[in-house]
PDB file as gemmi writes it, atoms N, CA and C in Angstrom:
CRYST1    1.000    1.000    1.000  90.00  90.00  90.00 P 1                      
ATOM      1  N   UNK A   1     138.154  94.968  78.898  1.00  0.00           N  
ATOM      2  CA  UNK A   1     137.452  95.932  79.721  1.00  0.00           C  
ATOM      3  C   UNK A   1     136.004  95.479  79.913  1.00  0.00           C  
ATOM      4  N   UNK A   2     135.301  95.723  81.243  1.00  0.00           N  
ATOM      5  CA  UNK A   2     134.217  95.398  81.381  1.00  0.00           C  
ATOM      6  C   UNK A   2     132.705  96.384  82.071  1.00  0.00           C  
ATOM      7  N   UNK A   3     131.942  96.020  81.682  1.00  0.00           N  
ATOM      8  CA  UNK A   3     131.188  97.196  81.963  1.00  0.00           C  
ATOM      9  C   UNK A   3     130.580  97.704  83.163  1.00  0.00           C  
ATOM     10  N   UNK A   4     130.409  97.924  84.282  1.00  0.00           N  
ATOM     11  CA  UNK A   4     129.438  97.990  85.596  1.00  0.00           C  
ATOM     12  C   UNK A   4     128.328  98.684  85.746  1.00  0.00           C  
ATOM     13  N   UNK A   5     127.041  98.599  86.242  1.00  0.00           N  
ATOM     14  CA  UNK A   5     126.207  99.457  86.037  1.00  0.00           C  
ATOM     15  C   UNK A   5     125.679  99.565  88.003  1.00  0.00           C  
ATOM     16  N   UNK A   6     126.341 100.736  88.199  1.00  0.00           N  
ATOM     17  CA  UNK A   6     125.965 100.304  89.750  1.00  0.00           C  
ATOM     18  C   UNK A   6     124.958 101.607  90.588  1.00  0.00           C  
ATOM     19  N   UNK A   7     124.263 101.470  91.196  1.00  0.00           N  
ATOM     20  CA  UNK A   7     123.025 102.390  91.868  1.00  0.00           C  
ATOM     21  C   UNK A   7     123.558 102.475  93.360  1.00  0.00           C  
ATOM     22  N   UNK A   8     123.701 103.501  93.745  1.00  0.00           N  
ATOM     23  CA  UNK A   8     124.127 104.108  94.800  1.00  0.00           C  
ATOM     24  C   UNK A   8     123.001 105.189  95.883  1.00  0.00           C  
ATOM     25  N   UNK A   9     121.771 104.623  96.815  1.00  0.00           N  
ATOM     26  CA  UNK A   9     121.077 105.292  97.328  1.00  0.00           C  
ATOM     27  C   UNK A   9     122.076 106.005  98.604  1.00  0.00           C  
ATOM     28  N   UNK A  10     122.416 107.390  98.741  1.00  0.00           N  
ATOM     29  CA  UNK A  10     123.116 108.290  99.415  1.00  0.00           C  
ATOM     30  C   UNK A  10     122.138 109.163  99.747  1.00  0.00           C  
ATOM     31  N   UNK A  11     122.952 109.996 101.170  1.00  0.00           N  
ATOM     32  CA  UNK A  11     122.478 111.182 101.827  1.00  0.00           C  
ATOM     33  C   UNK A  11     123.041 112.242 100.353  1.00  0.00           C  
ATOM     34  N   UNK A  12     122.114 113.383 100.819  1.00  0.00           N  
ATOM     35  CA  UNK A  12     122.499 114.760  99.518  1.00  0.00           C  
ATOM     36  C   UNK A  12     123.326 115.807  99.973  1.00  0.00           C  
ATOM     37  N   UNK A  13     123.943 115.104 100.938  1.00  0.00           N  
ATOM     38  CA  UNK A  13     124.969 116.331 101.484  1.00  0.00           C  
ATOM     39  C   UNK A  13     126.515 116.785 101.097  1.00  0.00           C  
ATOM     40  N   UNK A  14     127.126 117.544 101.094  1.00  0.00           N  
ATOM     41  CA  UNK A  14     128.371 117.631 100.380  1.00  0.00           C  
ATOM     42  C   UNK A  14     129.568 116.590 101.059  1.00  0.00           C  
ATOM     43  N   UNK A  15     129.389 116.424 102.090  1.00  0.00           N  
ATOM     44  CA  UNK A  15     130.288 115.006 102.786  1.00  0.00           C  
ATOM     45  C   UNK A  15     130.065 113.910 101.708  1.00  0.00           C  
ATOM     46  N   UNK A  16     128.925 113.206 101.845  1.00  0.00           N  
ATOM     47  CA  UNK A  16     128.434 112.550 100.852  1.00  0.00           C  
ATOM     48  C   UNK A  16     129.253 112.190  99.328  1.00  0.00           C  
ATOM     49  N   UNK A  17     128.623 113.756  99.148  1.00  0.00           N  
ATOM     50  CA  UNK A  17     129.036 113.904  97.881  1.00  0.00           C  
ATOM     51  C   UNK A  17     130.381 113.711  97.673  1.00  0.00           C  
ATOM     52  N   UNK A  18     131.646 114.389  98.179  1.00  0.00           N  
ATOM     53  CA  UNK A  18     133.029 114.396  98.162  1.00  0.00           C  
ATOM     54  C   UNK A  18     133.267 113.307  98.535  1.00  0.00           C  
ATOM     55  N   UNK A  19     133.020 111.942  98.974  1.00  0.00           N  
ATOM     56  CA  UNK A  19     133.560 110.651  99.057  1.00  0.00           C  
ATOM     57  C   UNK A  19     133.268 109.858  97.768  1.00  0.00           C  
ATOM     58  N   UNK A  20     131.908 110.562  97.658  1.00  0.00           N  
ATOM     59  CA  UNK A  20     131.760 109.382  96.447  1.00  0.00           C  
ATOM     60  C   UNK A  20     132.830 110.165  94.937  1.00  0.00           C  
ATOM     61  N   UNK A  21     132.996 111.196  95.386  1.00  0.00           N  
ATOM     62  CA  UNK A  21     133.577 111.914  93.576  1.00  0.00           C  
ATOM     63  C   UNK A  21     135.598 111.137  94.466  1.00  0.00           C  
ATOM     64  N   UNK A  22     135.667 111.055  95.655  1.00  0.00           N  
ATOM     65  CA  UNK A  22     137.222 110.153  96.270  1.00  0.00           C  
ATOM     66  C   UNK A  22     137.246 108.916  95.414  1.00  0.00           C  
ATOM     67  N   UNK A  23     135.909 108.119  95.541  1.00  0.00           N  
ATOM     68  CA  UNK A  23     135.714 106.473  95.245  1.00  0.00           C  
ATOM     69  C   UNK A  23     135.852 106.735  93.662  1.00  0.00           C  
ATOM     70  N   UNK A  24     135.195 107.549  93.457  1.00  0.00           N  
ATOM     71  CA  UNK A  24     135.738 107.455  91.787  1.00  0.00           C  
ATOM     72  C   UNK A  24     136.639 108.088  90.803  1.00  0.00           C  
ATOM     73  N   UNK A  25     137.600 108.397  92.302  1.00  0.00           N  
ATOM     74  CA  UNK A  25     138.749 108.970  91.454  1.00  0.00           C  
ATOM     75  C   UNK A  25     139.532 108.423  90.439  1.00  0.00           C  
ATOM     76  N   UNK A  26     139.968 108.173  89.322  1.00  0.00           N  
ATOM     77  CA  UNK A  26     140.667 107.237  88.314  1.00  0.00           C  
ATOM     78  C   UNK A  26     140.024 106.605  87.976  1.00  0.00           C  
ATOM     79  N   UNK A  27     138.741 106.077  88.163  1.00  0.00           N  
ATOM     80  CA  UNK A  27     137.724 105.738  87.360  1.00  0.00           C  
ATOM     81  C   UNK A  27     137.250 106.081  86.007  1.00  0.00           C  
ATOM     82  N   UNK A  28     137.105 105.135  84.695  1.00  0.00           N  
ATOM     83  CA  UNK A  28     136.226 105.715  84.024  1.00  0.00           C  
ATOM     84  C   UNK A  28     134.977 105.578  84.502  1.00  0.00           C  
ATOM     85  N   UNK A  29     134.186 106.505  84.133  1.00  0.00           N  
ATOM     86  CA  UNK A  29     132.772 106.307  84.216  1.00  0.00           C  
ATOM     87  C   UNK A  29     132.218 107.015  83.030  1.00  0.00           C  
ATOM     88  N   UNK A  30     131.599 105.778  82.429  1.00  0.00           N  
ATOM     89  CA  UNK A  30     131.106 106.004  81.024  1.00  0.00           C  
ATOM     90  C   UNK A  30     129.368 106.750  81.366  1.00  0.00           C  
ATOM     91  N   UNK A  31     129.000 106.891  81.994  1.00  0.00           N  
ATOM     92  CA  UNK A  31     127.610 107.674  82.331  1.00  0.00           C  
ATOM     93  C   UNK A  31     127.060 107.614  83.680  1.00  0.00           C  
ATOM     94  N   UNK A  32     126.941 108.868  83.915  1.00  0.00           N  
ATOM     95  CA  UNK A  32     126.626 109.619  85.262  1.00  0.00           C  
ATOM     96  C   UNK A  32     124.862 109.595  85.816  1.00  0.00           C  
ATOM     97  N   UNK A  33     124.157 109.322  86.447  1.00  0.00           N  
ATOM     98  CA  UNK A  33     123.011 110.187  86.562  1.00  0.00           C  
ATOM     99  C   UNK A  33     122.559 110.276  88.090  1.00  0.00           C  
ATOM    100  N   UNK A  34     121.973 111.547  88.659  1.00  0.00           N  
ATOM    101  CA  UNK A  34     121.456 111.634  89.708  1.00  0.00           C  
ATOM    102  C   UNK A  34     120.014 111.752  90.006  1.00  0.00           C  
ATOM    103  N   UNK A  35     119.252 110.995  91.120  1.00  0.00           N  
ATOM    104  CA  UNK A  35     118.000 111.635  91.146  1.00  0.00           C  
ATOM    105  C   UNK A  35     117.958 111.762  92.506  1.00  0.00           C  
ATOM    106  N   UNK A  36     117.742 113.452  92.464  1.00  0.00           N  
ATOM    107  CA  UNK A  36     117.036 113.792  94.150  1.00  0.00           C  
ATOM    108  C   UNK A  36     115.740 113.475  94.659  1.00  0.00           C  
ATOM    109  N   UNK A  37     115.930 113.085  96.146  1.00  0.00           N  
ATOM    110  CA  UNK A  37     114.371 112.541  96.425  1.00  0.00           C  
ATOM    111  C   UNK A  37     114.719 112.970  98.162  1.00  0.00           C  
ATOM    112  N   UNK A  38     114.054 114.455  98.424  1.00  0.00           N  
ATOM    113  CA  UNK A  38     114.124 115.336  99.622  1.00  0.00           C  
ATOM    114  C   UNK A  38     115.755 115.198  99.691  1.00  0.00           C  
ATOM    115  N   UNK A  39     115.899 114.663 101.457  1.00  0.00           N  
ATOM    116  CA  UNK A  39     117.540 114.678 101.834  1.00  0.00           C  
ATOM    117  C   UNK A  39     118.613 113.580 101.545  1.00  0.00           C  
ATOM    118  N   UNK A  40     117.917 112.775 100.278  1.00  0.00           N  
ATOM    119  CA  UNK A  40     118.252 111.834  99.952  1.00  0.00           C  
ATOM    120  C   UNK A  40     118.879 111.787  98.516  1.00  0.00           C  
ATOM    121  N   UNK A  41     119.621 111.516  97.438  1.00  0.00           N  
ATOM    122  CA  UNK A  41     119.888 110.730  96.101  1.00  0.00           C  
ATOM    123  C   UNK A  41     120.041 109.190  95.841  1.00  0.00           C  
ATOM    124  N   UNK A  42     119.819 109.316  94.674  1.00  0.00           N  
ATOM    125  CA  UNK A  42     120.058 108.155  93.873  1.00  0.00           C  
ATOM    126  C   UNK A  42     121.117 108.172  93.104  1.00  0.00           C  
ATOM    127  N   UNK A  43     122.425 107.701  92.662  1.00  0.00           N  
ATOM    128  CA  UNK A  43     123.170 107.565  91.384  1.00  0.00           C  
ATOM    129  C   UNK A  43     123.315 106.825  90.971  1.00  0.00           C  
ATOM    130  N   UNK A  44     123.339 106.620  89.358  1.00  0.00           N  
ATOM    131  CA  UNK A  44     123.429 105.887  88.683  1.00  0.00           C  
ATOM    132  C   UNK A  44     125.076 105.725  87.886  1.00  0.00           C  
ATOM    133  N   UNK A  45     125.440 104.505  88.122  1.00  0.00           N  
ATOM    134  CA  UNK A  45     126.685 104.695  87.372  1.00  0.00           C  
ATOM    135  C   UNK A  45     126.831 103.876  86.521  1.00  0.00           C  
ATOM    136  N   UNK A  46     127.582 103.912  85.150  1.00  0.00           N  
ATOM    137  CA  UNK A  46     128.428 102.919  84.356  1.00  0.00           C  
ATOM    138  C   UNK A  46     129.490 103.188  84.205  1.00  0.00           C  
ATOM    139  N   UNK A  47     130.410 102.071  84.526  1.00  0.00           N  
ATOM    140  CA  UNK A  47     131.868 102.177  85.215  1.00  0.00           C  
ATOM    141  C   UNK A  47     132.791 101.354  84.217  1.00  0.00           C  
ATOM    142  N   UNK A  48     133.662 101.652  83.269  1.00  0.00           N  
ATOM    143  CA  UNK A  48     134.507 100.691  82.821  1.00  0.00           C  
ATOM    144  C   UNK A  48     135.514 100.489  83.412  1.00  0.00           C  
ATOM    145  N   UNK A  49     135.580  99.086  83.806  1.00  0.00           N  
ATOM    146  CA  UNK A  49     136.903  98.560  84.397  1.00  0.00           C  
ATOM    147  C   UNK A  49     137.871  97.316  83.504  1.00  0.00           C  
ATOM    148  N   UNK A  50     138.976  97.402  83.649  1.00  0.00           N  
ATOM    149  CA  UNK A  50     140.009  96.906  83.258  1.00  0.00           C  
ATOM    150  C   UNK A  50     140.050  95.159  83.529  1.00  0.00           C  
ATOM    151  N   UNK A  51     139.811  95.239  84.810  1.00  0.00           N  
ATOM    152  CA  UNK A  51     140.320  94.153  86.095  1.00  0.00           C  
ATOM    153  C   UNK A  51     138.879  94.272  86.622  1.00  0.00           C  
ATOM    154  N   UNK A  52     138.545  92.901  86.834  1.00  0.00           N  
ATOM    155  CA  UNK A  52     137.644  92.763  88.265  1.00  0.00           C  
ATOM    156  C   UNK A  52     137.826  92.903  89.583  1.00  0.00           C  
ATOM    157  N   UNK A  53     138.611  92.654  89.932  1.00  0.00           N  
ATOM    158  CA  UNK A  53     139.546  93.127  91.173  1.00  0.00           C  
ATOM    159  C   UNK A  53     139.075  93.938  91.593  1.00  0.00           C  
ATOM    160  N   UNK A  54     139.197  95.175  90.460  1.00  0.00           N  
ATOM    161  CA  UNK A  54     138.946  96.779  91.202  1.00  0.00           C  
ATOM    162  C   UNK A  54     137.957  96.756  91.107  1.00  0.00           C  
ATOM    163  N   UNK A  55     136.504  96.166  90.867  1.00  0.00           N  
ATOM    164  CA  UNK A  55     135.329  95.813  91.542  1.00  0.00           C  
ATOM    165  C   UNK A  55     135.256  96.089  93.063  1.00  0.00           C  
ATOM    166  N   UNK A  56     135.623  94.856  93.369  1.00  0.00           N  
ATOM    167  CA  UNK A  56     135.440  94.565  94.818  1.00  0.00           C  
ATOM    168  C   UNK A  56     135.931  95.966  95.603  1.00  0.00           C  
ATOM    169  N   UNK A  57     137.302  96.539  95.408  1.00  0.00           N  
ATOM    170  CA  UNK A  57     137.621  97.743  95.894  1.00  0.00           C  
ATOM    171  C   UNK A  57     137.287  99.054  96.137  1.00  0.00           C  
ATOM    172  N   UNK A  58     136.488  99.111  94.923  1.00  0.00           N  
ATOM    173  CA  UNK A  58     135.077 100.245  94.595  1.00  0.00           C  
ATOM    174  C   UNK A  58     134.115 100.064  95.306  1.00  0.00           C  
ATOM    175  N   UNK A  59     133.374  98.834  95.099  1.00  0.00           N  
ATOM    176  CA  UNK A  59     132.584  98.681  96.115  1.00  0.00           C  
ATOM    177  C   UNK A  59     132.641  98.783  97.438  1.00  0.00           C  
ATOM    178  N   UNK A  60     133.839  98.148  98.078  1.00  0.00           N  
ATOM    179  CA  UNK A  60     133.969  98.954  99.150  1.00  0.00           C  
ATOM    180  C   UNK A  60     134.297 100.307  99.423  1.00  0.00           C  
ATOM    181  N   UNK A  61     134.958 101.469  98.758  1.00  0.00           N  
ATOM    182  CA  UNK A  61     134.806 102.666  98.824  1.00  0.00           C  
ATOM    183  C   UNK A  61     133.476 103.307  99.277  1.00  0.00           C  
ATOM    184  N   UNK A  62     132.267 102.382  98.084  1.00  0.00           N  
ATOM    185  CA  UNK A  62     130.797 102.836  98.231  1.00  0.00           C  
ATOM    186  C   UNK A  62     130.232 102.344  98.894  1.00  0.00           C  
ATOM    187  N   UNK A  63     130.327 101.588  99.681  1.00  0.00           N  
ATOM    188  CA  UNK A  63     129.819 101.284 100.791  1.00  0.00           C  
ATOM    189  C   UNK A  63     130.669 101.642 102.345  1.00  0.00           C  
ATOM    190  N   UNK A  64     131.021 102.273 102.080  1.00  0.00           N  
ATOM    191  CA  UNK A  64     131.047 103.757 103.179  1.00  0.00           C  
ATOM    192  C   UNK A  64     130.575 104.538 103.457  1.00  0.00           C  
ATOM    193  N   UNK A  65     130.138 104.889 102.090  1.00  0.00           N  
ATOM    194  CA  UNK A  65     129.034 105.861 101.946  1.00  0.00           C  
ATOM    195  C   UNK A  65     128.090 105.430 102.040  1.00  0.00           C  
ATOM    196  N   UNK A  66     127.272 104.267 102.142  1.00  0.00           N  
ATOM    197  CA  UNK A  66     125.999 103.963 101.517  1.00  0.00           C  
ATOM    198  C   UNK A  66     126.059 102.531 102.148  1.00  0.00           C  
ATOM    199  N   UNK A  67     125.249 101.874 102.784  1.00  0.00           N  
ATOM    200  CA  UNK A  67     124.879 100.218 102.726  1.00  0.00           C  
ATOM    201  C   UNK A  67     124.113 100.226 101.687  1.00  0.00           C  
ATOM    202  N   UNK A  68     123.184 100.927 101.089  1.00  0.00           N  
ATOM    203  CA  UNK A  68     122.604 100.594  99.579  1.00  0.00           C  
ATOM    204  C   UNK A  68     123.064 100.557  98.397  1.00  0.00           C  
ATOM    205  N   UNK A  69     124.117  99.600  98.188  1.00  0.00           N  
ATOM    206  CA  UNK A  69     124.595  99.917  96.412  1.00  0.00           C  
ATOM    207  C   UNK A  69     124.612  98.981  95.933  1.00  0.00           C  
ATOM    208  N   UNK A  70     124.051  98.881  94.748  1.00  0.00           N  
ATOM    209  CA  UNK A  70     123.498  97.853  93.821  1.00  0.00           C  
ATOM    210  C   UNK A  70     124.157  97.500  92.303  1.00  0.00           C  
ATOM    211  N   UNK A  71     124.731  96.109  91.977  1.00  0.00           N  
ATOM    212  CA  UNK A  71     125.625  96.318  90.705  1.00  0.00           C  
ATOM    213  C   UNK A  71     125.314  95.210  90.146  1.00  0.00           C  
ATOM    214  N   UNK A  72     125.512  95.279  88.843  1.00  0.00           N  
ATOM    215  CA  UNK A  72     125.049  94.437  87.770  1.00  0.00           C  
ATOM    216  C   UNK A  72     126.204  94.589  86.423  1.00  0.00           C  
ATOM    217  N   UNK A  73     126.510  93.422  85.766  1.00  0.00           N  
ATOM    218  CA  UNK A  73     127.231  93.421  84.328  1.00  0.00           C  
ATOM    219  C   UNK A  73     126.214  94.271  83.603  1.00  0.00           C  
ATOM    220  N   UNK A  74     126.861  95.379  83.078  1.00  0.00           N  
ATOM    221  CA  UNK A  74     126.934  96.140  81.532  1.00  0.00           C  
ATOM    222  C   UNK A  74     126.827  95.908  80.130  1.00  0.00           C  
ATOM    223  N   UNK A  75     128.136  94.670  80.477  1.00  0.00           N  
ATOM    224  CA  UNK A  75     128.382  94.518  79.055  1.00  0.00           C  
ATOM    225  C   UNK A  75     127.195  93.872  78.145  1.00  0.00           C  
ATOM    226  N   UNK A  76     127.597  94.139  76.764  1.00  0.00           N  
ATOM    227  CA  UNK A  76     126.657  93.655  75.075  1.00  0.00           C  
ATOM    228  C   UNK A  76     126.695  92.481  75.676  1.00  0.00           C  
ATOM    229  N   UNK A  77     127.550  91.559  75.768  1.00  0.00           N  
ATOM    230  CA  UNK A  77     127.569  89.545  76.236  1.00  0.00           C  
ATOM    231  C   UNK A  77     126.829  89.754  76.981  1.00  0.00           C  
ATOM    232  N   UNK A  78     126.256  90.396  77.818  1.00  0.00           N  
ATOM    233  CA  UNK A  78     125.837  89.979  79.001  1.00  0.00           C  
ATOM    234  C   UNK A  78     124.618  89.745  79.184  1.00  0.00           C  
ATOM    235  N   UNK A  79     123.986  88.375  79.509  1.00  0.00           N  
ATOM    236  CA  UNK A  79     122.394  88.585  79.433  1.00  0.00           C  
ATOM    237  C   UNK A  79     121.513  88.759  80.113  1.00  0.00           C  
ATOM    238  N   UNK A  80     121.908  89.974  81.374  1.00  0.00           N  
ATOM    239  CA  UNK A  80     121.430  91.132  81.841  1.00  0.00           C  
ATOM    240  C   UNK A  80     121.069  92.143  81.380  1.00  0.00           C  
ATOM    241  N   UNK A  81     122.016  92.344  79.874  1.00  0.00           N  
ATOM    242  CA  UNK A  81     121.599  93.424  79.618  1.00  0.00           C  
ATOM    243  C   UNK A  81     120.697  93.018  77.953  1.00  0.00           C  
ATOM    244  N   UNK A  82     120.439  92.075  77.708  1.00  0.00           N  
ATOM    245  CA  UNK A  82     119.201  91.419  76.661  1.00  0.00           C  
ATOM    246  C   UNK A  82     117.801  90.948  77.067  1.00  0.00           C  
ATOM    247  N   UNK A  83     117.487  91.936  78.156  1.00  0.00           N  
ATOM    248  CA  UNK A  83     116.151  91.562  78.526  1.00  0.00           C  
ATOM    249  C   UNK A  83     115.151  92.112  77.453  1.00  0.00           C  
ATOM    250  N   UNK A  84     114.433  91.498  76.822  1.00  0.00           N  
ATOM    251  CA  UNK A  84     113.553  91.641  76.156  1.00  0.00           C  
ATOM    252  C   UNK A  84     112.046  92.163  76.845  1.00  0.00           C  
ATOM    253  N   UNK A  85     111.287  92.915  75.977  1.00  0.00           N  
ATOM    254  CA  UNK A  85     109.654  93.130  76.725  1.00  0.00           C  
ATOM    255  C   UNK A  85     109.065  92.200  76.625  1.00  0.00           C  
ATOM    256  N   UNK A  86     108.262  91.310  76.931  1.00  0.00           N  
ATOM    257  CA  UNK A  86     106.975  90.444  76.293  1.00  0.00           C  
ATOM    258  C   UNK A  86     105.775  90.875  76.929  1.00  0.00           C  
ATOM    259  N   UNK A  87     104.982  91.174  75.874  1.00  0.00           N  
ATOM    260  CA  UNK A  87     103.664  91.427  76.269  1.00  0.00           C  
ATOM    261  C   UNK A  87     102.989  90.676  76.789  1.00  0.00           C  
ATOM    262  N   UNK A  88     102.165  91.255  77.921  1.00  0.00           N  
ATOM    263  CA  UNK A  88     101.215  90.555  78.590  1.00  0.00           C  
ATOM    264  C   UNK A  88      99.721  90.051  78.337  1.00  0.00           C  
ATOM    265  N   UNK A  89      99.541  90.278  76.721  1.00  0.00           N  
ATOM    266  CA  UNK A  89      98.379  90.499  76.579  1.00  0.00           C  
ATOM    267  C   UNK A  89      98.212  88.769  76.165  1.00  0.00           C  
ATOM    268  N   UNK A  90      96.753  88.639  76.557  1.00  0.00           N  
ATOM    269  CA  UNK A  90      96.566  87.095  76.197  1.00  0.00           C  
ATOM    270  C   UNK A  90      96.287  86.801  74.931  1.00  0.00           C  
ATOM    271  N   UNK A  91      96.533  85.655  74.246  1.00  0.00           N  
ATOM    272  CA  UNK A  91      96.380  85.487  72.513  1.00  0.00           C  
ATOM    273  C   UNK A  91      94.256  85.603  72.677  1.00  0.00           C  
ATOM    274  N   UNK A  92      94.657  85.838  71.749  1.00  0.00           N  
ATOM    275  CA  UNK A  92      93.293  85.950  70.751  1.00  0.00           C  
ATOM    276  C   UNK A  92      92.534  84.593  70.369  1.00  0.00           C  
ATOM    277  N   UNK A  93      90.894  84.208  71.123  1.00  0.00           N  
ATOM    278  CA  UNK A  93      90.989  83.031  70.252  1.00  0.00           C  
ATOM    279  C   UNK A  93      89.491  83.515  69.237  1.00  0.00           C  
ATOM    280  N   UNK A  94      89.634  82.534  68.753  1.00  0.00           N  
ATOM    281  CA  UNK A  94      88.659  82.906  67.252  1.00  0.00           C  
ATOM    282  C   UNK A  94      87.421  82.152  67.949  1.00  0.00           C  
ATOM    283  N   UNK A  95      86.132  83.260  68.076  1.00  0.00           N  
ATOM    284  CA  UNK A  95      85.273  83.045  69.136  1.00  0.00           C  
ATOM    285  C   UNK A  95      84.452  81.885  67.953  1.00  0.00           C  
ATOM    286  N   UNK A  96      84.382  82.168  66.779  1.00  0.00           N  
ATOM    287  CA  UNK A  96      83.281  81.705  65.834  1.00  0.00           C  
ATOM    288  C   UNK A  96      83.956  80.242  65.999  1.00  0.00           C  
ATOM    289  N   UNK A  97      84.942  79.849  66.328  1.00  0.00           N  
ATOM    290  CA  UNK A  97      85.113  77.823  66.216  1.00  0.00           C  
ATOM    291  C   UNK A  97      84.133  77.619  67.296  1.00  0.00           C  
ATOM    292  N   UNK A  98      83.664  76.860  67.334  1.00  0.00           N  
ATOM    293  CA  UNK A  98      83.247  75.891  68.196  1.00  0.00           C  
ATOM    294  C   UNK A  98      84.072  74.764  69.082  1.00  0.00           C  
ATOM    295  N   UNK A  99      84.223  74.418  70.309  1.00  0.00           N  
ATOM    296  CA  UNK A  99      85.326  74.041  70.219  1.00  0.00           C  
ATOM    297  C   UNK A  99      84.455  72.164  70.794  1.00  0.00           C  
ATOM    298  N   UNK A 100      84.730  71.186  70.245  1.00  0.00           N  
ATOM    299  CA  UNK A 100      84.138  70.405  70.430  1.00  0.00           C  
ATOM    300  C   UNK A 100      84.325  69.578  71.718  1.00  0.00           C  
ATOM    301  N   UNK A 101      83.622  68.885  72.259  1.00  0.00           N  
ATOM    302  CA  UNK A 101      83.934  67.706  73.151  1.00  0.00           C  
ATOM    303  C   UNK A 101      83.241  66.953  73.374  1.00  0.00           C  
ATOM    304  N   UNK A 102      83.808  65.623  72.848  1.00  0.00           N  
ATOM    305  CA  UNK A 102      83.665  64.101  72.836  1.00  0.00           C  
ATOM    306  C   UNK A 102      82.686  63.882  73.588  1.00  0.00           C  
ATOM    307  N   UNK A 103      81.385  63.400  73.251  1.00  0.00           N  
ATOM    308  CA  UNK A 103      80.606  63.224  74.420  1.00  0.00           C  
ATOM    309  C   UNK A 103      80.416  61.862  74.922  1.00  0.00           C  
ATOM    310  N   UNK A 104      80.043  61.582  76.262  1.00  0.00           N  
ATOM    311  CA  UNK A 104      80.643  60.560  77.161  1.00  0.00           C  
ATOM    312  C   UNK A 104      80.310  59.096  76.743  1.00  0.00           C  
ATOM    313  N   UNK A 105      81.251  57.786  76.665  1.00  0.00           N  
ATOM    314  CA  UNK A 105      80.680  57.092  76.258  1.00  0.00           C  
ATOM    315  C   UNK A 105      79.399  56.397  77.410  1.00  0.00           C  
ATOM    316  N   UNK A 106      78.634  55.568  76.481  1.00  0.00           N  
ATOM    317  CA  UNK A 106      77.281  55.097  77.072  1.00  0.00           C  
ATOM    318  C   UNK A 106      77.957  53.407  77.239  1.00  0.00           C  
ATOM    319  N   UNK A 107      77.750  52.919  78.395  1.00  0.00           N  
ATOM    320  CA  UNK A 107      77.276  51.921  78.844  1.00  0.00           C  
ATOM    321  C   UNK A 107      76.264  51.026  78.336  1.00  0.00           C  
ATOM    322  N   UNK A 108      75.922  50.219  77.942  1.00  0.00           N  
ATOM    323  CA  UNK A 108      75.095  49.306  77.631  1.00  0.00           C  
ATOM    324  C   UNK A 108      74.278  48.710  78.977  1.00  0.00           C  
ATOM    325  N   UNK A 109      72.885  49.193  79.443  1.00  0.00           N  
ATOM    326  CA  UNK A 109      72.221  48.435  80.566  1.00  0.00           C  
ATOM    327  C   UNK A 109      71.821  47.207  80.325  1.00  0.00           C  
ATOM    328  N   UNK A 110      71.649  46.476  81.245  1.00  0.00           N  
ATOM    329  CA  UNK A 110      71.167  44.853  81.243  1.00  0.00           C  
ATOM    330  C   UNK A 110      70.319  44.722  81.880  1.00  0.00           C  
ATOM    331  N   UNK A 111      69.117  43.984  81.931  1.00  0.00           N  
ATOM    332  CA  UNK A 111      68.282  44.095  82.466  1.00  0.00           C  
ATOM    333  C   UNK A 111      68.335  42.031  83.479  1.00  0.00           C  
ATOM    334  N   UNK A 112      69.072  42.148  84.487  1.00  0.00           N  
ATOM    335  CA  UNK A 112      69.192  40.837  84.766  1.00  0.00           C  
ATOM    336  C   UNK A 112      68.552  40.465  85.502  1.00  0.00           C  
TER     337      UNK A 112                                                      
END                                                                             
């Protein structure tokens, strides 16, 4: 089984709505979320699937509804989902060194 994590920008209307609850009929979906924004949503899904296959098939369901839907691997393996933070902050340098540099060598003049 594999994991999907897919974003769905939709109209907030009950048409809308009743295609996308069609597309995920027999679906698991391991977590739901919506965000309203005016006549518009966002959903968030994680989808366990069996088969990749039924990927592609889903996706097209949701994109009936939507030209905006966005999907990404789920799963623990996946190293999408091991993004780490790294801070942006710059290292520290230790103001009290001095930091030296070689000063230029000298030429020897001739007086010819």
């Amino acid at each position: 089984m594999s994991l999907w994590r897919i974003r769905i920008a939709m109209s907030d209307d009950r048409r809308s709505q009743e295609l996308l609850e069609e597309a995920l009929a027999g679906q698991r979906v391991c977590s739901r979320m919506k965000s309203p924004h005016d006549s518009e949503m966002t959903v968030d899904l994680i989808i366990e699937l069996a088969d990749v296959t039924g990927l592609s098939a889903l996706l097209g369901r949701l994109h009936v509804i939507s030209p905006q839907v966005f999907v990404s691997s789920a799963d623990q393996s996946s190293p999408l989902t091991a993004v780490t933070a790294v801070p942006l902050e710059r290292p520290q340098r230790n103001v009290t060194q001095k930091r030296r540099v070689p000063a230029p060598a000298r030429r020897a003049y001739s007086e010819s």
